[in-house]
N, C-alpha and C positions, 0 to 999 in steps of 0.2 A: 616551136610549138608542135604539137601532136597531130594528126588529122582530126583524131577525136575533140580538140581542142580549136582546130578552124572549124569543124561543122559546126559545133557550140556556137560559137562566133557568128558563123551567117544563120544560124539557127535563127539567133535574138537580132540582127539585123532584119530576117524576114518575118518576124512575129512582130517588130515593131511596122514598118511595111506597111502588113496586114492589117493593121491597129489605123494607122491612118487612113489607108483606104475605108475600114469600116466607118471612122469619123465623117467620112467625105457624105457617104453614105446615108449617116443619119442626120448629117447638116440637109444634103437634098432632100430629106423625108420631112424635115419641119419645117424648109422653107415650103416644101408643097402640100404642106398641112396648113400653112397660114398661120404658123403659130412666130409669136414675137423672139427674139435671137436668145431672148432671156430668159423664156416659159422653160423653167427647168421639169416641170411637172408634164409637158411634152413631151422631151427628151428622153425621159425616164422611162416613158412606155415604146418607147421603138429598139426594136432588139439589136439591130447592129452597133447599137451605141455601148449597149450591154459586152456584147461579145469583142469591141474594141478595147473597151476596160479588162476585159478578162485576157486578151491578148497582152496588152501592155504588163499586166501583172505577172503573168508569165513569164514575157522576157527580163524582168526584174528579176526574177527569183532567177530565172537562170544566166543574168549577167553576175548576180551573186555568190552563182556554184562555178562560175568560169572566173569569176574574181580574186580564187582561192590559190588558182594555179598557174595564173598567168599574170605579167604587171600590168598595170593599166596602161602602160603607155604603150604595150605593145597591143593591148587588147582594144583599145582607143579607138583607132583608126579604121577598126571594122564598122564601127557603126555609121562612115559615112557612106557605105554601099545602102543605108537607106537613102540618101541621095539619086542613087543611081535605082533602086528597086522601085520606087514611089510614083514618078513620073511612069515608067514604064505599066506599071498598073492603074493611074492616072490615065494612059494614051488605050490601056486595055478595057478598061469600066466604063471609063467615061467619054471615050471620043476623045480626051485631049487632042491637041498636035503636039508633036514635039522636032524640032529641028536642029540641023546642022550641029549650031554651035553647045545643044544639049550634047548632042553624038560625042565632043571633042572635050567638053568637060567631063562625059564618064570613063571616056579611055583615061584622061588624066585622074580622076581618082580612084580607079583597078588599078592605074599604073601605082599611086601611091599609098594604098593599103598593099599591093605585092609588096613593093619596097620596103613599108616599116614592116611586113609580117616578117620580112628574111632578114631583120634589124640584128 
């Protein structure tokens, strides 16, 4: 793969990321609006909900233009550095904890997106 071709890559890993984080976002803004898990008409008015959608759409379109040039199975395994991105802006947004045994799962999965990317 190219560099231009890994940056694509964690590109759409961290616009997905971001996507979640915005999700979390607009879950905590209608649970403290009081509104029901359902009130889609809630939802609709709080903008990081908006701007999460507009994320994910993004990284669609451009797992679409990285799709063109790389197999998926090699292109695959990038997406589980959202695993490791998510938590980490999880423990930054929101106060998570995160421990030990999270530390030893992310080496193990940088360890195995290195490995499949030199596949």
């Amino acid at each position: 793969m190219t560099n231009n071709q890994v940056a694509a890559l964690l590109g759409i890993s961290a616009l997905l990321a971001a996507g979640q984080t915005l999700f979390k976002v607009a879950a905590l803004k209608l649970k403290g609006a009081g509104a029901a898990s359902t009130d889609l008409l809630s939802l609709a008015a709080i903008p990081s909900f908006w701007l999460a959608l507009v994320l994910y759409g993004l990284g669609t379109l451009l797992w679409i233009f990285i799709l063109q040039t790389v197999p998926l199975s090699r292109a695959y395994p990038f997406m589980a550095l959202a695993f490791v991105m998510v938590p980490l802006m999880a423990m930054a947004f929101f106060a998570e904890r995160l421990n030990l045994t999270y530390a030893i799962g992310t080496v193990l999965i940088v360890a195995g997106v290195v490995v499949t990317s030199r596949a």
